[in-house]
N, CA, C and O of each residue as an XYZ file, in Angstrom:
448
protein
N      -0.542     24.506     -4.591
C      -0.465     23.586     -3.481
C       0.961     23.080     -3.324
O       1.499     22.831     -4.403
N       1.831     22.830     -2.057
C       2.889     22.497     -1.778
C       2.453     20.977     -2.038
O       1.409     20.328     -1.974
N       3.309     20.830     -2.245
C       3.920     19.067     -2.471
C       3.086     18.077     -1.235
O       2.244     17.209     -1.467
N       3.553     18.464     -0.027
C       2.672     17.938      1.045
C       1.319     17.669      1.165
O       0.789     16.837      1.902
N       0.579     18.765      0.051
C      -1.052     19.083      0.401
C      -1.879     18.288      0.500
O      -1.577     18.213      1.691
N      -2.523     17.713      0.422
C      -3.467     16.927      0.564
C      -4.643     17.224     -0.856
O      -4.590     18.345     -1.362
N      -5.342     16.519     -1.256
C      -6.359     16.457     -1.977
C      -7.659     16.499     -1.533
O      -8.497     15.667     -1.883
N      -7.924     17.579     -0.647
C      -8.783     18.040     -0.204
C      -9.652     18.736     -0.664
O      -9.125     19.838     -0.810
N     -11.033     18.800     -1.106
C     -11.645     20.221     -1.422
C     -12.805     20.392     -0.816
O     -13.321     19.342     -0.433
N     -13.290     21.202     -0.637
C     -14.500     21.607      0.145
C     -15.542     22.012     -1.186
O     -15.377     22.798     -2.119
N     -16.818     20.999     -0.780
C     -17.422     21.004     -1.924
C     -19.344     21.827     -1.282
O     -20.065     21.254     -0.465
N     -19.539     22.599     -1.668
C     -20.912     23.374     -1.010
C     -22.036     22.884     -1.705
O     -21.645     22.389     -2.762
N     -23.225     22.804     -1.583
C     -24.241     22.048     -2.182
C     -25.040     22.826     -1.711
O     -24.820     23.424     -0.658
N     -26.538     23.013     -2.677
C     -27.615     23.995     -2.125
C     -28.678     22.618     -2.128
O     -29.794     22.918     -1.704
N     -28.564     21.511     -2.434
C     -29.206     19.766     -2.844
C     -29.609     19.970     -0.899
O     -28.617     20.663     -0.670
N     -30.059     19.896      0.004
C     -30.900     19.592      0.860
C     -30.239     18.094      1.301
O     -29.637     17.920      2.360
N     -30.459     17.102      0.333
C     -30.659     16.259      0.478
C     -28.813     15.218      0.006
O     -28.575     14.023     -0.170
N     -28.042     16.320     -0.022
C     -26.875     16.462     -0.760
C     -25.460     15.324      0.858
O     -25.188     15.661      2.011
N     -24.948     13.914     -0.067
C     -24.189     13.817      1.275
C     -22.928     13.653      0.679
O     -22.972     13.040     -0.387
N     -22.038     13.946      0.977
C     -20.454     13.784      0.393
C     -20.110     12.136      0.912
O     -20.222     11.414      1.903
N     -19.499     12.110     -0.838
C     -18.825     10.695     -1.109
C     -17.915     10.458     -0.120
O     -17.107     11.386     -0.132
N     -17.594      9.471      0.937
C     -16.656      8.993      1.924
C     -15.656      7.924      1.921
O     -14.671      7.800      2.648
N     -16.079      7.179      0.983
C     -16.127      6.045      0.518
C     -14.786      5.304      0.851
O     -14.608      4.292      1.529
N     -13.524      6.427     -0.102
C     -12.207      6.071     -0.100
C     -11.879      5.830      1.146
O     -11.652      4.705      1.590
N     -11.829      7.068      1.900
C     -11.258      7.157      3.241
C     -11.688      6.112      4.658
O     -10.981      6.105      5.666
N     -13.033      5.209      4.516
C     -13.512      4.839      5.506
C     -13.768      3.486      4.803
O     -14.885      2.995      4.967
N     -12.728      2.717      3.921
C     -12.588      1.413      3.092
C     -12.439      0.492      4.625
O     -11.800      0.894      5.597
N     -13.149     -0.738      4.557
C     -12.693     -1.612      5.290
C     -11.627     -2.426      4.880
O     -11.236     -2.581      3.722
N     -11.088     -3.045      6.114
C      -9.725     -3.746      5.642
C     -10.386     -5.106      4.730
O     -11.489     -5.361      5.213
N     -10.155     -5.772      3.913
C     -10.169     -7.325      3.409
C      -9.338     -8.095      4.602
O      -8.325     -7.715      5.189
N     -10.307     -9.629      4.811
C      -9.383    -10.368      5.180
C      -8.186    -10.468      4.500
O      -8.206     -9.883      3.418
N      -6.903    -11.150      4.849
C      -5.891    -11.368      4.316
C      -6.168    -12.631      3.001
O      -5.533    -12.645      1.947
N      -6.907    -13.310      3.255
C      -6.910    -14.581      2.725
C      -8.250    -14.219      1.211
O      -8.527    -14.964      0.271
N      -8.710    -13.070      1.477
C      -9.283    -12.533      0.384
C      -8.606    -11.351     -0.561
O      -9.239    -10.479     -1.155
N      -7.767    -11.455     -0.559
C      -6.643    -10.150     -1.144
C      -5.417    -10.946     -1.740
O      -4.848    -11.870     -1.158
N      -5.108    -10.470     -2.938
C      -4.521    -10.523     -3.980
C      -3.391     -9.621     -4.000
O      -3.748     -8.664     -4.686
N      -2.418     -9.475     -3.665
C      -1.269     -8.942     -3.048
C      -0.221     -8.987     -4.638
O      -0.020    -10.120     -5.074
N       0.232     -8.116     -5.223
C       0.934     -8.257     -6.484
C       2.692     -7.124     -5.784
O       2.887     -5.978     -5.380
N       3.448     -8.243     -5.998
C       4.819     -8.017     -5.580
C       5.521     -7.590     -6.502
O       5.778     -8.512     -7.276
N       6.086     -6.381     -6.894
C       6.583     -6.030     -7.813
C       8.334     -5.815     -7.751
O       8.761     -6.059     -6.623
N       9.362     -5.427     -8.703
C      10.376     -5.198     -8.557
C      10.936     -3.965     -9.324
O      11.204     -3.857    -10.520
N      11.027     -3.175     -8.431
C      10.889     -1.782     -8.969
C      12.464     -1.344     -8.727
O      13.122     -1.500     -7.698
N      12.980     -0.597    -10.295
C      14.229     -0.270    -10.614
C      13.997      1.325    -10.897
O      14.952      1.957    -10.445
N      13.349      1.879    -11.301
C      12.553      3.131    -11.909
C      12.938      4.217    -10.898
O      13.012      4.013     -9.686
N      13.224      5.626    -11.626
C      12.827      6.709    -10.648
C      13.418      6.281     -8.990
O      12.973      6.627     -7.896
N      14.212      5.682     -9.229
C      15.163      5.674     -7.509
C      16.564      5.534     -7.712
O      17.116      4.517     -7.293
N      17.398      6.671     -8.466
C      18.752      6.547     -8.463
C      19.855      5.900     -8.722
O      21.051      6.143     -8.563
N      18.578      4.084     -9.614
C      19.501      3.093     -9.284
C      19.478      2.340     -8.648
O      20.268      1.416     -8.844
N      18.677      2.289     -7.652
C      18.558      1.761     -6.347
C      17.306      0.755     -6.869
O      16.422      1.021     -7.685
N      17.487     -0.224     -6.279
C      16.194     -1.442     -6.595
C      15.250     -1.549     -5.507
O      15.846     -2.029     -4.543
N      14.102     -1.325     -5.250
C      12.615     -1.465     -4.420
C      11.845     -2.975     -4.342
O      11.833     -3.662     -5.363
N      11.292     -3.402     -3.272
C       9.783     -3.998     -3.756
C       9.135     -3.319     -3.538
O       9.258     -2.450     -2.676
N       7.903     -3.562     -4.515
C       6.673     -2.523     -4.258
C       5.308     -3.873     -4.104
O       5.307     -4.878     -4.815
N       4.521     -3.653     -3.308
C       3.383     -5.106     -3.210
C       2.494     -3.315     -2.872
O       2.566     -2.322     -2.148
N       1.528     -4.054     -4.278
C       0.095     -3.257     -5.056
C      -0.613     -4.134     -4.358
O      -0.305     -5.139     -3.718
N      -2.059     -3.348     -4.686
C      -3.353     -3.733     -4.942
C      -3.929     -4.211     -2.910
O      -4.693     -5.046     -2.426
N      -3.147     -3.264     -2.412
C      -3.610     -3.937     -0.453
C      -5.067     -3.060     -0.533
O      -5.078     -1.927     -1.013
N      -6.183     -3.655     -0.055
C      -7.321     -2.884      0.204
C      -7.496     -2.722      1.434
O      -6.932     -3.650      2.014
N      -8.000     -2.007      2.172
C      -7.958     -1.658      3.445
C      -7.619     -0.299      3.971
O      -7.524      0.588      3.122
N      -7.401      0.048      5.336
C      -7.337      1.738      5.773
C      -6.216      1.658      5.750
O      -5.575      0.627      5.545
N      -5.674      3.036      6.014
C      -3.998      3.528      5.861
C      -3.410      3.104      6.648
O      -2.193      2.974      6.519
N      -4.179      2.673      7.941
C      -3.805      2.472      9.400
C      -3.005      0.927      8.729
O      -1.882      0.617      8.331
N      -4.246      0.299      8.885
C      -3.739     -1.149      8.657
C      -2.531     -1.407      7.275
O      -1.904     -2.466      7.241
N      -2.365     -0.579      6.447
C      -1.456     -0.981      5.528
C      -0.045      0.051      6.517
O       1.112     -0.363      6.583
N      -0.393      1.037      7.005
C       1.420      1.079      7.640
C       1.293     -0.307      8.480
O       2.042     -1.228      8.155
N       0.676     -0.431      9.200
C       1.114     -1.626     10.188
C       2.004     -3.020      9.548
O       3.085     -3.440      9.959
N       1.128     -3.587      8.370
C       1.981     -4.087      7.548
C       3.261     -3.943      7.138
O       4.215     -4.721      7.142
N       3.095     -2.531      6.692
C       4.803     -1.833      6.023
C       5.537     -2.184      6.877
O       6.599     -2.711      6.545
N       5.213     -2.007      8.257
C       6.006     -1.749      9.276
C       6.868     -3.090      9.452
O       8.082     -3.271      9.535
N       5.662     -4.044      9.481
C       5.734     -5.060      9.812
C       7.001     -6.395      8.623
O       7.632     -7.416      8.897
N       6.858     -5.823      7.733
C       7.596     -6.550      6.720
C       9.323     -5.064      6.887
O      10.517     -5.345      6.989
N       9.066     -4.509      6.869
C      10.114     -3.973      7.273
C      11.165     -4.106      8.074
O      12.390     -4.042      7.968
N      10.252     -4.340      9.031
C      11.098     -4.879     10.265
C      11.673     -6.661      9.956
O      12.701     -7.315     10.132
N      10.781     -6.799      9.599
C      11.565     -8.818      9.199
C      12.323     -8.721      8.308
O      13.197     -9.587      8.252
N      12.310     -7.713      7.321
C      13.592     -7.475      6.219
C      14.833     -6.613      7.039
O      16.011     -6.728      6.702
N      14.446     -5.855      8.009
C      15.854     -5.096      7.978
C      15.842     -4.022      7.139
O      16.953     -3.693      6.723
N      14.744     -3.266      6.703
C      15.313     -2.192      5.183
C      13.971     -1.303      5.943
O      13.149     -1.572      6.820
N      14.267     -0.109      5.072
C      13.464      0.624      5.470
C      12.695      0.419      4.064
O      12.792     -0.458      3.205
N      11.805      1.702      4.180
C      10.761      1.895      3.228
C       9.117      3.091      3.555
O       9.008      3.870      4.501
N       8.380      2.924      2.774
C       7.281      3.423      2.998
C       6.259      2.489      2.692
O       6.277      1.382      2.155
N       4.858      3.606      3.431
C       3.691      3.254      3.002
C       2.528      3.989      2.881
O       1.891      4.379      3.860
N       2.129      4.256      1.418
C       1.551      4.939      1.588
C       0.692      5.199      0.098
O       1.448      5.387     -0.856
N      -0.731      5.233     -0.207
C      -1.744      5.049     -1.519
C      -1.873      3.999     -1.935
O      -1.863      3.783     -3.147
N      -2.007      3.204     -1.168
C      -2.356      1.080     -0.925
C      -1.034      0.948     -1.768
O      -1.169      0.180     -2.721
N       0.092      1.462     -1.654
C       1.300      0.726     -1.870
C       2.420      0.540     -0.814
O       2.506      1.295      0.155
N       3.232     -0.437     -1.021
C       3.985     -1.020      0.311
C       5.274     -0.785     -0.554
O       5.400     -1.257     -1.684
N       6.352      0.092      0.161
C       7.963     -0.130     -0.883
C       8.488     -0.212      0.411
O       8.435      0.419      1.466
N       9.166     -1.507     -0.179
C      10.516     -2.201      0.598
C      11.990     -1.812     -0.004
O      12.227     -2.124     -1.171
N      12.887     -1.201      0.700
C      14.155     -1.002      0.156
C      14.844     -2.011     -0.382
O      14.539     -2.863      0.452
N      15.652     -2.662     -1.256
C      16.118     -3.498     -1.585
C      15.822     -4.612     -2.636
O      14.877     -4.370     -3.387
N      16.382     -5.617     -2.783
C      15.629     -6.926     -3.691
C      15.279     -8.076     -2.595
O      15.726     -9.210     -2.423
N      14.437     -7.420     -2.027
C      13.668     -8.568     -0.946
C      12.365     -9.710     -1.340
O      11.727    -10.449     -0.589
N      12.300     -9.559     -2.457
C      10.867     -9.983     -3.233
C      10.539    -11.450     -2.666
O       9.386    -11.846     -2.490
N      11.553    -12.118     -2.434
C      11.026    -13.814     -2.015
C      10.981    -13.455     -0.987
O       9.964    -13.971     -0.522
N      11.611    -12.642      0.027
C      11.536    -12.960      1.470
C      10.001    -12.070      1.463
O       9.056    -12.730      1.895
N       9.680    -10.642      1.012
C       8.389    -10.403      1.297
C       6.988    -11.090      0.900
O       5.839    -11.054      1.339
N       7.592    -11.666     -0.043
C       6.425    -13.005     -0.761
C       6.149    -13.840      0.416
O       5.032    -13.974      0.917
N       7.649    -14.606      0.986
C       6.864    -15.404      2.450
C       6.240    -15.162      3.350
O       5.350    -15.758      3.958
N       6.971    -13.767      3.504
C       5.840    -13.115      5.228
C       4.604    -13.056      4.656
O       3.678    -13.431      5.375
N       4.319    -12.653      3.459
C       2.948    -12.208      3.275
C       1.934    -13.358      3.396
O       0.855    -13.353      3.988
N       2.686    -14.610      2.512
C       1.989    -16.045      2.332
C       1.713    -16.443      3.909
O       0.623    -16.991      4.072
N       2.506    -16.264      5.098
C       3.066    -16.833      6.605
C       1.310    -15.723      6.967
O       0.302    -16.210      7.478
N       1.417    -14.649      6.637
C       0.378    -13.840      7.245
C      -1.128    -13.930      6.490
O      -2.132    -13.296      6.814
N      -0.975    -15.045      5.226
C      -2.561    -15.574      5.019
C      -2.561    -14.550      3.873
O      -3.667    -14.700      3.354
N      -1.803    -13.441      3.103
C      -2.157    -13.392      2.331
C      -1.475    -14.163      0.871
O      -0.402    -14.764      0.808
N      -2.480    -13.925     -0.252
C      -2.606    -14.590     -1.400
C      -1.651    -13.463     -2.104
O      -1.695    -12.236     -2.021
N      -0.491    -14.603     -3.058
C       0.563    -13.202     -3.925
C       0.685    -13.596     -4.964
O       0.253    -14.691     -5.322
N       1.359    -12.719     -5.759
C       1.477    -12.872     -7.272
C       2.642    -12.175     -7.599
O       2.678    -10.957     -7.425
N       3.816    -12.923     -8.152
C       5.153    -11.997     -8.522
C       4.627    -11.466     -9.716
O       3.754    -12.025    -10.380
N       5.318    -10.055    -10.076
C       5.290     -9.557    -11.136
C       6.308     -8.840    -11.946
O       7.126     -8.046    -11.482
N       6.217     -9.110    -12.931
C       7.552     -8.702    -13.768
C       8.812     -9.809    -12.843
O       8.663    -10.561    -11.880
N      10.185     -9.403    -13.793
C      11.359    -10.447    -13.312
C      11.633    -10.471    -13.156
O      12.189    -11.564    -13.050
């Protein structure tokens, strides 16, 4: 599989009664104010270069780029989003801590 692939497999069943797990893919979003948002400060595996990373978002892919997007744009930095993780370019950690608190969700710094 190329790097790109997806984790896809096609699974055949002779079960009749047989329904494939969906579960991951069709997660509802959490309110904001029920989610536990963990802000991290990530030095690792980037050249040197310092990240935030904010774990633990539950919800569809849709709604966590919108976020990314969204704290992105109030920082000025780029980044991604993508496997319920949010990376912000830079050492933005207090300023993404506020938008998140401003947008109702609940945070937790981690590590120092």
């Amino acid at each position: 599989m190329g790097k790109n692939a997806k984790n896809k497999f096609i699974v055949y069943s002779t079960n009749p009664d047989f329904e494939e797990d969906s579960d991951q893919e069709d997660q509802e979003t959490l309110a904001p104010d029920k989610q536990l948002l963990e802000v991290h400060l990530d030095k690792k595996n980037r050249g040197g270069k310092v990240a935030v990373v904010v774990k633990n978002f539950v919800g569809t892919d849709e709604d966590l780029k919108d976020l990314g997007k969204s704290l992105k744009a109030a920082c000025g930095v780029g980044g991604s989003s993508k496997e319920g993780e949010i990376i912000i370019q830079g050492d933005k950690r207090e300023k993404v801590m506020e938008l998140l608190v401003k947008k109702g969700y609940k945070t937790k710094r981690v590590g120092s």
